[in-house]
C-alpha positions as CSV (number, residue, x, y, z in Angstrom):
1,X,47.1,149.8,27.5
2,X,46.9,152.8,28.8
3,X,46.2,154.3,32.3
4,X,43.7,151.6,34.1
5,X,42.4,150.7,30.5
6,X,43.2,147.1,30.5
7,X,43.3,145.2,27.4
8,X,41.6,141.7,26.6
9,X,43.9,140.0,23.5
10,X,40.3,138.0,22.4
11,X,38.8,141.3,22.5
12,X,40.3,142.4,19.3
13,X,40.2,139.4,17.1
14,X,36.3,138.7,18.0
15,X,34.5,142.2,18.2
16,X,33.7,142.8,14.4
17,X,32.3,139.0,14.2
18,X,30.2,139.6,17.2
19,X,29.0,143.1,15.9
20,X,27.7,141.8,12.6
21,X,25.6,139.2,14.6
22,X,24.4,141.8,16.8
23,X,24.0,144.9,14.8
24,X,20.9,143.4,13.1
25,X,19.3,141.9,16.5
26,X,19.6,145.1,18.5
27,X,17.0,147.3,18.3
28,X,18.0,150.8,16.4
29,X,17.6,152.7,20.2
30,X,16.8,152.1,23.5
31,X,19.6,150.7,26.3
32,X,21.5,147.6,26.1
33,X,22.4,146.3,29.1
34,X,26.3,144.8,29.1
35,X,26.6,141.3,31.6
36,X,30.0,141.1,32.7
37,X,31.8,144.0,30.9
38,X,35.2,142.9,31.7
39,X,37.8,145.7,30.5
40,X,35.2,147.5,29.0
41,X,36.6,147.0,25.5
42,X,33.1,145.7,23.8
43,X,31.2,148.1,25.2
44,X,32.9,150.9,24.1
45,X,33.2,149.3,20.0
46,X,29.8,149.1,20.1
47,X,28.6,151.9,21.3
48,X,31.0,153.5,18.7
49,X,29.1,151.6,16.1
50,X,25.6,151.8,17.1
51,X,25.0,155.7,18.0
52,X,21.5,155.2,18.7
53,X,21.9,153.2,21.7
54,X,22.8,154.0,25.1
55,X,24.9,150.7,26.1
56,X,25.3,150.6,30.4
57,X,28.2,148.2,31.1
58,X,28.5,146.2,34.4
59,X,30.8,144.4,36.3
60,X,31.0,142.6,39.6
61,X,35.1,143.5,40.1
62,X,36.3,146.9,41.1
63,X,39.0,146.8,39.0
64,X,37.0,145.8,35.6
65,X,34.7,149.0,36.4
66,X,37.7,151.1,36.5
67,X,39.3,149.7,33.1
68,X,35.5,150.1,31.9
69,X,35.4,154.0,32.9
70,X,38.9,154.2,32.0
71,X,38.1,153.0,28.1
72,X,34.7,155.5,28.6
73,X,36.9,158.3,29.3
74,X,39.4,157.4,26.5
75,X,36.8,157.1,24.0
76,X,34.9,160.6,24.3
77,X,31.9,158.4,23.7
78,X,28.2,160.0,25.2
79,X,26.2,156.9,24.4
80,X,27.7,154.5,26.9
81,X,26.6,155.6,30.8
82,X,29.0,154.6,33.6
83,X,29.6,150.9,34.2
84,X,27.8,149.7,37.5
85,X,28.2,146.9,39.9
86,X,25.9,144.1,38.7
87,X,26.7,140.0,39.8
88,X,24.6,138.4,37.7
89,X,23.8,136.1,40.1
90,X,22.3,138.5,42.8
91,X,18.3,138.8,43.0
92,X,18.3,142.4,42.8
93,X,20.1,144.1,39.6
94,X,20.5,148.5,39.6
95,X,18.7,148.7,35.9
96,X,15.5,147.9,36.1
97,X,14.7,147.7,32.5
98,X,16.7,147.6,29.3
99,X,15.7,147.3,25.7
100,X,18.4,144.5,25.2
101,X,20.4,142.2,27.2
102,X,24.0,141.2,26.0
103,X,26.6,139.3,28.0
104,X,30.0,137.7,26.2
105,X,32.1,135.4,27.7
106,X,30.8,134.8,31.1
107,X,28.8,131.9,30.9
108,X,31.8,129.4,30.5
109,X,33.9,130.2,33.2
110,X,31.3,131.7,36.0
111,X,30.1,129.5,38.7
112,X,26.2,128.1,37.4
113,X,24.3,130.3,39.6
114,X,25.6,133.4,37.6
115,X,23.7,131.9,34.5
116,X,20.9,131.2,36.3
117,X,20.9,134.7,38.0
118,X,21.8,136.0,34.1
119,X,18.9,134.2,32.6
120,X,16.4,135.4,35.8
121,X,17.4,139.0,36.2
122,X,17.4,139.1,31.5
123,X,13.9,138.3,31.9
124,X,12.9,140.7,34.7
125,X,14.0,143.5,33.0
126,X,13.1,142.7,29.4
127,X,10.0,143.2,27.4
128,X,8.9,140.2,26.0
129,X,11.0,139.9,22.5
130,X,13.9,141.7,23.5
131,X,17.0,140.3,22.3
132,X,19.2,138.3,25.4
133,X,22.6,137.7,23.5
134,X,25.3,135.4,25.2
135,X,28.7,134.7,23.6
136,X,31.0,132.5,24.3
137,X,33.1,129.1,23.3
C-alpha cells in the first residue's frame, strides 16, 4: 500500500477469474458503472484490460473514494473517470445511464435494501440487455 491506496488481500487472488467471466459479457465500449468500488483495486485492473471502456467507480465511504482516486492516480490510467458517491440503496444515483452495470462483493454483507436499491437503480439506468454483473460468495 501506498499513500491512501488501500489494499483488499481477496482482490488479488479473484481479479483474473472475475475478468475472464466479464471480458466476454461487457460490451467492447461504452461505461461500466462500478457498485461499491471498495479500494478501488478492480476498477483500476479492468480498466487496464479493457481500453475501450470508460469504467466510473462508486462508493458510499469517503475513505473508499480516496483509496479509489488514490489507485486512479497510481495507475496513469484515462479510461476510469473519478469515483463518485453512489449508496446503492438511495432512489436517486449521479449516472444516469451506463452501458453496463457491475458490482462485486456487496451483496453479502450490505443491509437488503442496498440490493434492492442495486437491482432498482441497474435497471433505471440500463438499456434493456445490458449486462448487471454481481459477485460474490
Amino acid at each position: 500500500m501506498s499513500g491512501e491506496r488501500r489494499c483488499a488481500p481477496a482482490t488479488e487472488r479473484n481479479r483474473e477469474p472475475i475478468y475472464a467471466v466479464l471480458a466476454p459479457v461487457l460490451p467492447y465500449r461504452g461505461l461500466v458503472l462500478e457498485i461499491a468500488s471498495g479500494t478501488g483495486e478492480h476498477a483500476v485492473h479492468f480498466a487496464a484490460e479493457l481500453p475501450g471502456l470508460t469504467f466510473q467507480p462508486t462508493d458510499p465511504d469517503e475513505r473508499s473514494r480516496a483509496s479509489i482516486a488514490a489507485w486512479i492516480g497510481h495507475s496513469g490510467l484515462k479510461n476510469i473517470l473519478a469515483p463518485l458517491e453512489l449508496d446503492a440503496a438511495s432512489p436517486i444515483w449521479p449516472v444516469k445511464s451506463a452501458d453496463a452495470v457491475i458490482c462485486i462483493n456487496m451483496v453479502h454483507i450490505s443491509p437488503w435494501g442496498s440490493s434492492l436499491g442495486l437491482m432498482r437503480g441497474a435497471a433505471a439506468i440500463l438499456q434493456k440487455g445490458a449486462p448487471l454483473f454481481l459477485y460474490g460468495p
